[in-house]
N, C-alpha and C positions, 0 to 999 in steps of 0.2 A: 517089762519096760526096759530099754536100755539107756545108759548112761552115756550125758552128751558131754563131751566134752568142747570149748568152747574155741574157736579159728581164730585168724589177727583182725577180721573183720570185724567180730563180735564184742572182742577186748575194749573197754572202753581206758584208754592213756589219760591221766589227768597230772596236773600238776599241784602242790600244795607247800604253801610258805609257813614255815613255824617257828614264832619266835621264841629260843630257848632262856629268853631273861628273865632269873626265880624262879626255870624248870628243875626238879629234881633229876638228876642224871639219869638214873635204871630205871622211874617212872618213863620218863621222858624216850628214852631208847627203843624202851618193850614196844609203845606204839607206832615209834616210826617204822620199828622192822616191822609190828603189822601191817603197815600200809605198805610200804615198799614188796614185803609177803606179798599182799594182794589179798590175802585175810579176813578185812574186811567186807568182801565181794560175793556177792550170792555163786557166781562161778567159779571161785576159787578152786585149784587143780593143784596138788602138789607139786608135779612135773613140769608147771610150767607159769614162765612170767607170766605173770595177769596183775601185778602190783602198779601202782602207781610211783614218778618222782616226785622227791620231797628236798627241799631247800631248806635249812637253819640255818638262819641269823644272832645275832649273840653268843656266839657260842662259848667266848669269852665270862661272859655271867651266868652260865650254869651253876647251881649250886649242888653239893654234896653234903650228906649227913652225917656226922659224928664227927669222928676225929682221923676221916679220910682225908685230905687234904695235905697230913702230912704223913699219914702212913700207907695207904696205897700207893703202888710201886707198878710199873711199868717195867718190864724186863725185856733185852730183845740181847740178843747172841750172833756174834760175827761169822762162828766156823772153827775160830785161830782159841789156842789154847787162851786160857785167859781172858777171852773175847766181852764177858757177860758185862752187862752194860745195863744198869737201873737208875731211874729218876722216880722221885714220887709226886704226887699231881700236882705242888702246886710250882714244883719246876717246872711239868709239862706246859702246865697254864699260862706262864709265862713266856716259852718258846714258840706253842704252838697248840693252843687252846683248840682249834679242829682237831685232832689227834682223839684229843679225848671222847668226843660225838662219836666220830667215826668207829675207833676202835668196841666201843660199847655196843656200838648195833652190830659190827662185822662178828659179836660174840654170839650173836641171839639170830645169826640169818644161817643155813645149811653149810659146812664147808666143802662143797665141790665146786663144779663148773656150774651150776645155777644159784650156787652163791657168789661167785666172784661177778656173776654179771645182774644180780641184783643190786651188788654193792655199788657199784658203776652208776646209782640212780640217785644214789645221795648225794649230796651237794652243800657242804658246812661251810660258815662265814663267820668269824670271828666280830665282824663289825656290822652296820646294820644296811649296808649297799650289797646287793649281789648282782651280777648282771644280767640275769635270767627275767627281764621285764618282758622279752616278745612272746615269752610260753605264757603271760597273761594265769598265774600263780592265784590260786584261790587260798584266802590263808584261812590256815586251821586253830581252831581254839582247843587246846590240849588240856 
């Protein structure tokens, strides 16, 4: 028998809305990368998008467990000596509560060029409007 591998015809694209208020963060993460993966899908092919987009809402009221909040730490580096640069989450939260969604699945999805263009399908909102209504968004209960 050989192994099929699945065309853009076959692919089925869907959309899905998840509202992350009173989600657990790395709960919450692990399955959007699966969906965006594509993971879910009887066709699924490692080499290639077969995922679905996924929309979060609230992302502002995600919640964390323990005593993360004020000890995870976010690090990012300029280049320039001296450059390092850390906030812990709930300064992020305040700045920029999508940061934290995003960053957490861009952990759990490939780092190459089929990861930078699955990341391109997530779509995070801190408040409860997004403006993705004409892709007609099936939401998902997590």
């Amino acid at each position: 028998m050989r192994t099929l591998t699945p065309n853009n015809e076959q692919i089925d694209k869907k959309w899905y809305l998840v509202d992350a208020r009173n989600q657990v963060l790395g709960r919450l993460s692990s399955k959007i990368a699966t969906i965006i993966r594509g993971k879910n899908k009887p066709y699924y092919t490692p080499h290639l998008d077969t995922g679905d987009n996924v929309i979060v809402i609230n992302a502002k009221h995600v919640k964390v467990t323990g005593r993360k909040a004020s000890q995870k730490t976010y690090q990012r580096y300029s280049g320039y000596h001296s450059g390092l640069k850390s906030h812990n989450l709930a300064y992020i939260r305040e700045q920029n509560p999508e940061y934290i969604i995003w960053h957490s699945v861009w952990g759990m999805l490939p780092h190459n060029k089929l990861g930078r263009k699955l990341i391109k399908k997530l779509f995070v909102y801190s408040g409860n409007e997004h403006p993705h209504q004409a892709q007609e968004p099936e939401v998902l209960e997590l």
